[in-house]
N, C-alpha and C positions, 0 to 999 in steps of 0.2 A: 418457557423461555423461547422469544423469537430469534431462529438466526440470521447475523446479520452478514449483509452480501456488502462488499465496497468495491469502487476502484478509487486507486491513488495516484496521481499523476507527478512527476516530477519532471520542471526542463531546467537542463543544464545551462551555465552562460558557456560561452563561446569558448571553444578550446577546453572548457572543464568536463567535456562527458564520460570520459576516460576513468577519471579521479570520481564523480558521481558515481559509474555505474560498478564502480570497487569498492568504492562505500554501501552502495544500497546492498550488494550481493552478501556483502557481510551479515546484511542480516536474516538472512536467510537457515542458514543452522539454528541458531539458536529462536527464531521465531517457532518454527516447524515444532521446536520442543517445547514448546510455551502448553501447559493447557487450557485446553478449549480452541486451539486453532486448528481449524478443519482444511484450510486450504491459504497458500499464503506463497505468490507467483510471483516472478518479474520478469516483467518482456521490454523490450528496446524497442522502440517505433523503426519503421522507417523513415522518419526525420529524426536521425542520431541522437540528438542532443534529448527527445520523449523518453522517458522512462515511465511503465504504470507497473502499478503491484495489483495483482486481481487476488482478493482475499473473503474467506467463510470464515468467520467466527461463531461459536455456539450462543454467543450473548451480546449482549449490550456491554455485560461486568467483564465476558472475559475481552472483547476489544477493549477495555478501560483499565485492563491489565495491561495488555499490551503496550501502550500507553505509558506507563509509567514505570516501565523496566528499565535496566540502564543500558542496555543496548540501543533501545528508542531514544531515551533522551541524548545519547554519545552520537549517533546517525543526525538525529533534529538539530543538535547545534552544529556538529562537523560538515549540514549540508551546506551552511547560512552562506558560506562563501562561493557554494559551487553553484548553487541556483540562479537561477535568470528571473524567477517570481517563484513565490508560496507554493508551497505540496496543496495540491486540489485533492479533496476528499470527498468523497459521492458516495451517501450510503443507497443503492439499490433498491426497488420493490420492483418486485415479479410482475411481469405485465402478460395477464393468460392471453392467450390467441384466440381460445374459445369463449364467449360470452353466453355463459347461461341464459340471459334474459332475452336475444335473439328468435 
């Protein structure tokens, strides 16, 4: 099983980051208790209105869990009206510094 690495992005519309970033934090408890979730953060940009979730899953299945919890889907539809565009989802691969082949 590979682990997978993401960042999530979320931007608030205008005046909503407030209400956004009460939402997102909510999920935060009950992610942390999910298994298979190794790491599962949220930071505030310094332009207010960025939200990212910097997250390590053990899997492919267990992000697919994640997913389809009802805490994710109560967050995914409660965001619809706080959003300014779609949650950006970036799954990661590790970019080594050292090149073997060098």
């Amino acid at each position: 099983m590979a682990e997978i690495h993401l960042i999530a992005r979320a931007v608030a519309r205008k005046g909503k980051e407030t209400e956004l970033r009460t939402l997102l934090q909510e999920m935060l408890a009950p992610t942390h208790a999910e298994p298979g979730c190794r790491l599962y953060e949220l930071y505030q940009s310094n332009s207010p209105e960025r939200f990212y979730f910097h997250e390590r899953w053990e899997s492919q299945a267990a992000l697919d869990r994640h997913m389809a919890t009802p805490h994710f889907k109560r967050m995914e539809q409660s965001a619809k009206d706080l959003l300014a565009q779609p949650f950006e989802v970036n799954i990661l691969a590790a970019v080594s510094k050292f090149n073997a082949a060098a």
